[in-house]
C-alpha positions as CSV (number, residue, x, y, z in Angstrom):
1,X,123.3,114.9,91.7
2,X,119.9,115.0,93.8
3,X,119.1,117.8,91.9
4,X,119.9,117.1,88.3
5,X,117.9,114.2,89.2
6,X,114.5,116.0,90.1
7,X,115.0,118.5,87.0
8,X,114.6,115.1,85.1
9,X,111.8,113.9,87.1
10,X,110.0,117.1,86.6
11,X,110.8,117.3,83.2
12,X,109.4,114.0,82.6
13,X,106.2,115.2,83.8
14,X,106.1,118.3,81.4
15,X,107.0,116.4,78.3
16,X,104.1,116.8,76.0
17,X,103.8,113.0,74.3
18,X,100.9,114.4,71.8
19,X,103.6,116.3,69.8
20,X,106.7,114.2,67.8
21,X,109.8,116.7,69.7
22,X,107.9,115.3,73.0
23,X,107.6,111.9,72.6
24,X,111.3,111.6,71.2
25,X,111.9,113.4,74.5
26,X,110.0,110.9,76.6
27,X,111.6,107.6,74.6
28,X,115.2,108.9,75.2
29,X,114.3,108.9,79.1
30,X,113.6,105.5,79.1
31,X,117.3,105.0,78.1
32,X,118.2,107.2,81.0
33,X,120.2,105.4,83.6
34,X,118.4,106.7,87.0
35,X,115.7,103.8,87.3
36,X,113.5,106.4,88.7
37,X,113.2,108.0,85.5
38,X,112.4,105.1,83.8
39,X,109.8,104.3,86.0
40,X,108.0,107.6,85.9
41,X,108.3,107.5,82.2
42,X,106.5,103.6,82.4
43,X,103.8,105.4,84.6
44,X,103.4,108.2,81.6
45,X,103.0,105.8,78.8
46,X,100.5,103.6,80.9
47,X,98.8,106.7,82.0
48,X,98.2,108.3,79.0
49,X,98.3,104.7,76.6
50,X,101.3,106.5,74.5
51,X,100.8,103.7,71.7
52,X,104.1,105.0,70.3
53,X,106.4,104.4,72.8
54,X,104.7,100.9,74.5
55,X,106.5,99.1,71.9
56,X,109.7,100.3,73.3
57,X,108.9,98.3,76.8
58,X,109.9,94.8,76.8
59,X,113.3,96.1,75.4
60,X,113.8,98.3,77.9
61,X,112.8,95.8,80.9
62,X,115.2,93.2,79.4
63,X,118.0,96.4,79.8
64,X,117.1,96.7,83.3
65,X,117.2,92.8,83.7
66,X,120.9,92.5,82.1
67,X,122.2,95.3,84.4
68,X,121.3,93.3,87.6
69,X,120.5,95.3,90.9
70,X,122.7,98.1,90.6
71,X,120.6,99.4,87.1
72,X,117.2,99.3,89.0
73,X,117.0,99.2,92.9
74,X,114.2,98.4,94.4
75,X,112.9,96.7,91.1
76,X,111.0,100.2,90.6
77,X,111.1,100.8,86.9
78,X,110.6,97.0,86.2
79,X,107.9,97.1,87.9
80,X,106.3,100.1,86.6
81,X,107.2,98.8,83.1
82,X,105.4,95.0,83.8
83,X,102.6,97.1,84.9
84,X,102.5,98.4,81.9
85,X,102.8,95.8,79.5
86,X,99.9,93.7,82.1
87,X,97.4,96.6,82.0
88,X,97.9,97.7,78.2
89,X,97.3,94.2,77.2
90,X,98.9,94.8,73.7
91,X,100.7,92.8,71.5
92,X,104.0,93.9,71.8
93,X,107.3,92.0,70.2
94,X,109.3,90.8,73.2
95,X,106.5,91.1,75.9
96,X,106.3,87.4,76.0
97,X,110.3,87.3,77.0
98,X,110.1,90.1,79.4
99,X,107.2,88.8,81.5
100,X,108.8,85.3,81.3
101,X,112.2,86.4,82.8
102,X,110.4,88.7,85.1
103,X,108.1,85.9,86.7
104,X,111.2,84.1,87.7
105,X,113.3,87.1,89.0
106,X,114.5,87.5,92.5
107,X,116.7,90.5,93.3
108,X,118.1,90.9,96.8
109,X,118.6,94.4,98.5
110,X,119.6,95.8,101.7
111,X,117.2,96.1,104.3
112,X,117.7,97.0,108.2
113,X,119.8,93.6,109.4
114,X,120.1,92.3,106.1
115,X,118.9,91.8,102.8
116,X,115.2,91.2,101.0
117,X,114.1,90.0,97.9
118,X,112.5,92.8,96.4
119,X,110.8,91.3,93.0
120,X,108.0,89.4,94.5
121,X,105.4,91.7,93.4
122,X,107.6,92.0,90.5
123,X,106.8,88.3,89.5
124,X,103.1,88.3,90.4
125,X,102.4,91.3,88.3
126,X,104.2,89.4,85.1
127,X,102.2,86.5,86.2
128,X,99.2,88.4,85.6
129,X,100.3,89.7,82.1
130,X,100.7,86.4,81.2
131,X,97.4,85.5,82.0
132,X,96.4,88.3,80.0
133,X,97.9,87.4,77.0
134,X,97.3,83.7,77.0
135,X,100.6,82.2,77.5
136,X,100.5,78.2,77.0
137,X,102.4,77.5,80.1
138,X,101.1,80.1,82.0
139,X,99.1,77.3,84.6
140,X,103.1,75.8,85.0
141,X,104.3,79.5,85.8
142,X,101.0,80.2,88.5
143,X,101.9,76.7,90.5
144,X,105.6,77.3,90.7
145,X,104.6,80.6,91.9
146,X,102.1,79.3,94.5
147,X,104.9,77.9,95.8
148,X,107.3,81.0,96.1
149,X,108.8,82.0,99.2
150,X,107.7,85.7,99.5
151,X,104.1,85.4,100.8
152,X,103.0,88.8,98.5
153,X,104.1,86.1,95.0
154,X,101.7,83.7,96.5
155,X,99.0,86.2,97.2
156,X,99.4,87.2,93.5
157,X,99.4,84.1,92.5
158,X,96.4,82.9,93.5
159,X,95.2,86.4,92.1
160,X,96.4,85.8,88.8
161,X,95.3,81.7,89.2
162,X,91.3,83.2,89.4
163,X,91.9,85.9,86.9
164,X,92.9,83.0,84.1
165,X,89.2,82.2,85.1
166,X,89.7,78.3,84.1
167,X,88.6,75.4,86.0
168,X,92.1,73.9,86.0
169,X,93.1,76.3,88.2
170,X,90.5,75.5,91.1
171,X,92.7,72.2,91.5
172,X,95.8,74.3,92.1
173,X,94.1,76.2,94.5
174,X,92.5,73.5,96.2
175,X,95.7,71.8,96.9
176,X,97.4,74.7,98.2
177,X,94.7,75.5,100.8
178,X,94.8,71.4,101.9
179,X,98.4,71.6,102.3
180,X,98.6,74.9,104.4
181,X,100.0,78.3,104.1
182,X,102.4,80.0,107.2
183,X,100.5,83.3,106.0
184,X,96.6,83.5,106.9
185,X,96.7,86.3,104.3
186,X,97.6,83.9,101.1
187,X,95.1,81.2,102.3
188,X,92.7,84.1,102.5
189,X,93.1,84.5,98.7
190,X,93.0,81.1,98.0
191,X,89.8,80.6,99.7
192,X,88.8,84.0,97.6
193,X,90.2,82.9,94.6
194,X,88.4,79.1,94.7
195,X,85.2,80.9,95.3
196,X,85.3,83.0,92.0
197,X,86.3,80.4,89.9
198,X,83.8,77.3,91.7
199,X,81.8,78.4,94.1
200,X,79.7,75.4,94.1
201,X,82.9,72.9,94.8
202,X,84.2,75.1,96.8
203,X,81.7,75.7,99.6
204,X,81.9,72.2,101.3
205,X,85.5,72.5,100.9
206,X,86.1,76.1,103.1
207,X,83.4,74.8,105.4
208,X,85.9,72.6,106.8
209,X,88.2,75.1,108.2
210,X,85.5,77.1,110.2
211,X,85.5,74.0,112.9
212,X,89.5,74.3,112.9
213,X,91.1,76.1,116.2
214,X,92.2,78.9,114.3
215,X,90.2,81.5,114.8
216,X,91.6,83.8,111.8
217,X,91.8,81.1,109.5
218,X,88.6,80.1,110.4
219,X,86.8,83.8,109.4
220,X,88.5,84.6,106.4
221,X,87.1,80.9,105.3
222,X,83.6,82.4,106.3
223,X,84.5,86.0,104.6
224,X,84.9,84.0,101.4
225,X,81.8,81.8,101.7
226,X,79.6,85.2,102.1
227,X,81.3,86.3,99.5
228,X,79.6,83.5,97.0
229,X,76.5,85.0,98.4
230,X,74.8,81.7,97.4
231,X,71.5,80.0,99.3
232,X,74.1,77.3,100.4
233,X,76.6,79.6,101.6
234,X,73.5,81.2,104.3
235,X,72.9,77.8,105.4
236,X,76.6,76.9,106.1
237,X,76.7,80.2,107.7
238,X,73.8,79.5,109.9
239,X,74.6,75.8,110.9
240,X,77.7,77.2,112.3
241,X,75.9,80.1,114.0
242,X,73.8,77.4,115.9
243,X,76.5,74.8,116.1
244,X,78.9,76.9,118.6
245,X,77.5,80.3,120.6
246,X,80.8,81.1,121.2
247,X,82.2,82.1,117.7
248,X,78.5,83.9,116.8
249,X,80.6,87.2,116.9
250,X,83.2,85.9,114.3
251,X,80.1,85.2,111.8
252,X,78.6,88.9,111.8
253,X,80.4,89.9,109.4
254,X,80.2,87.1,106.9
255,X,76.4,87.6,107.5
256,X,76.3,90.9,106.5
257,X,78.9,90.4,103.8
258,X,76.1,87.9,102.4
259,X,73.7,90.6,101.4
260,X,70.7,88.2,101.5
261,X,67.3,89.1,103.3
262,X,68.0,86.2,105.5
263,X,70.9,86.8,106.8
264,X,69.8,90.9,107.3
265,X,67.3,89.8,109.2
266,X,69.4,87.5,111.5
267,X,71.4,90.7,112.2
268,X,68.7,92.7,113.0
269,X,67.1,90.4,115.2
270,X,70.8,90.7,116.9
271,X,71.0,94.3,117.5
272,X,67.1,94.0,118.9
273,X,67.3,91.4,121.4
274,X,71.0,89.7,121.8
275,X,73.7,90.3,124.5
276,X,75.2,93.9,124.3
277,X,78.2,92.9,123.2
278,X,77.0,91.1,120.1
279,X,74.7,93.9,119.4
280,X,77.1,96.7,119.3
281,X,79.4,93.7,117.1
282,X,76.8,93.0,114.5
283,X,75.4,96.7,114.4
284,X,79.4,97.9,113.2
285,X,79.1,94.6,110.8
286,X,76.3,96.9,109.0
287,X,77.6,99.4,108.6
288,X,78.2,98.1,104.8
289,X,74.7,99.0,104.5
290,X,75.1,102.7,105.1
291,X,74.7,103.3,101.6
292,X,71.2,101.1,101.8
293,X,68.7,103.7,103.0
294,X,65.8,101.1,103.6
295,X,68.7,98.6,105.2
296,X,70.1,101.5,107.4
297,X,67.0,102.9,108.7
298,X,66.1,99.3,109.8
299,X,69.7,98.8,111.7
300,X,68.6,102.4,113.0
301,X,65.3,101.5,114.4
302,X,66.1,98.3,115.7
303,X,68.9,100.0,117.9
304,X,66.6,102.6,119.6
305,X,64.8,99.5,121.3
306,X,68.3,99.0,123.4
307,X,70.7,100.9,125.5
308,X,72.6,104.0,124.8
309,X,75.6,102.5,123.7
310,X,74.0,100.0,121.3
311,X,72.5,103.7,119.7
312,X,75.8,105.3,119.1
313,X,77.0,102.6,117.7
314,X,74.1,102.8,115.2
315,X,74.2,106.4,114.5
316,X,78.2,106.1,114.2
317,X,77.9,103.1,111.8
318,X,75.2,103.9,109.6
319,X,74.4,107.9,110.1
320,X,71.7,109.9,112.0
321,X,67.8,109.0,111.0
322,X,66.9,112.7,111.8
């Protein structure tokens, strides 16, 4: 069995889809039932944007839907196939009903001790084909899924919430990162998320959370003001900086994530003339700049005024001057 099964894997992979005999080929393995065939097939036509056989899709996730778990384990070739549908962004009939059924699907399989829902990236990535193709409820569908148990549907949710790229959806987000997440990770992409779609709003808002004891909450909030890289979002950074010595460390990085002269300048002034410790922690914060020649050779020359170790850490971060 394990071996008829790779002769179809691999034959997948030879089919040539520019010829008619080939493409038949590839559109009868999409009927196949291993869902590992499917799926490779889903990769093919995404790959290579077989027009001829994308239409065939939303029929075939439907299929895998009807047959429950035992037709697709793992959710592999639905997932390949939403991926599919999201990325090729074209009107195909059905599409609508497929990614509709497939934001709402949970599918439960064995894990070690139990069992796991294994459609959660499943649902965001038909969340984010939505999106794409304008669905009129699709706000309704991105707040029931900000909501989902799995942490990865939330993550992809808010994802999908700043991809829609509407103001509406700031409100959504802003309400989820008031009321709290379990998972630093999703209020991460909130705070990323509220950024992108209004940084101005959103500033003040995040500021409140670097004051909050926790720490990790506290410099993803900073993470996603640098990432704004707005005038405000410096001073916000810099108020902080002044406002408590002991969490300096935790802003390096937002600094140098900020990518204004300012802020380069704090960091230099850093490596030059603050406690070790911070120095060698701000000179691997820019280490973003290697790619900066005038930027690097500044974090460079600034480091041979200290000690050996604040040095390496130069050269290892940002490359040799000689």
């Amino acid at each position: 069995m394990a071996k008829a099964l790779e002769e179809k894997l691999a034959r997948v992979g030879t089919l040539d889809a520019s010829t008619v005999e080939g493409c038949e080929q590839l559109r009868k393995a999409l009927g196949d039932k291993s869902n590992l065939v499917v799926a490779k097939v889903a990769k093919r036509i995404l790959r290579e944007k077989i027009a001829e056989l994308a239409g065939e899709l939303p029929g075939v996730f439907m299929r895998l839907m009807a047959g429950g778990t035992a037709a697709d384990k793992g959710c592999m070739a639905k997932l390949e196939i939403a991926q599919a549908i999201y990325q090729l962004g074209a009107a195909m009939d059905g599409a609508e009903e497929a990614l509709v059924a497939g934001v709402h699907h949970v599918q439960m399989g064995p894990t070690f001790g139990g069992m796991v829902d294994t459609a959660p990236e499943l649902r965001g990535v038909c969340a984010l084909g939505l999106v794409r193709m304008g669905y009129r409820d699709v706000m309704m569908e991105l707040a029931d899924l900000l909501a989902d148990k799995e942490p990865q549907a939330r993550i992809m949710a808010a994802r999908a919430i700043a991809y829609a790229g509407v103001e509406s959806g700031a409100l959504l987000l802003r309400l989820k990162v008031l009321s709290g997440d379990p998972d630093t990770t999703v209020m991460a992409e909130c705070f990323t998320a509220l950024v992108q779609l209004t940084p101005a709003k959103a500033l003040p808002l995040l500021e409140r959370f670097l004051d909050r004891g926790d720490t990790d909450l506290a410099q993803e909030a900073a993470i996603a003001i640098a990432s704004s890289r707005r005038e405000e979002a410096l001073g916000i950074l810099c108020r902080h900086w002044e406002k408590d010595i002991t969490r300096r460390e935790s802003l390096l990085v937002p600094l140098a994530i900020l990518r204004r002269p300012e802020a380069v300048e704090m960091l230099l002034s850093v490596i030059e003339s603050g406690p070790e410790a911070l120095a060698l922690a701000a000179t691997d914060a820019m280490g973003m700049y290697r790619s900066d020649a005038t930027v690097a050779q500044r974090v460079l020359a600034s480091a041979k005024s200290r000690g050996p170790a604040v040095q390496r850490a130069a050269v290892k971060a940002l490359g040799d001057s000689d």
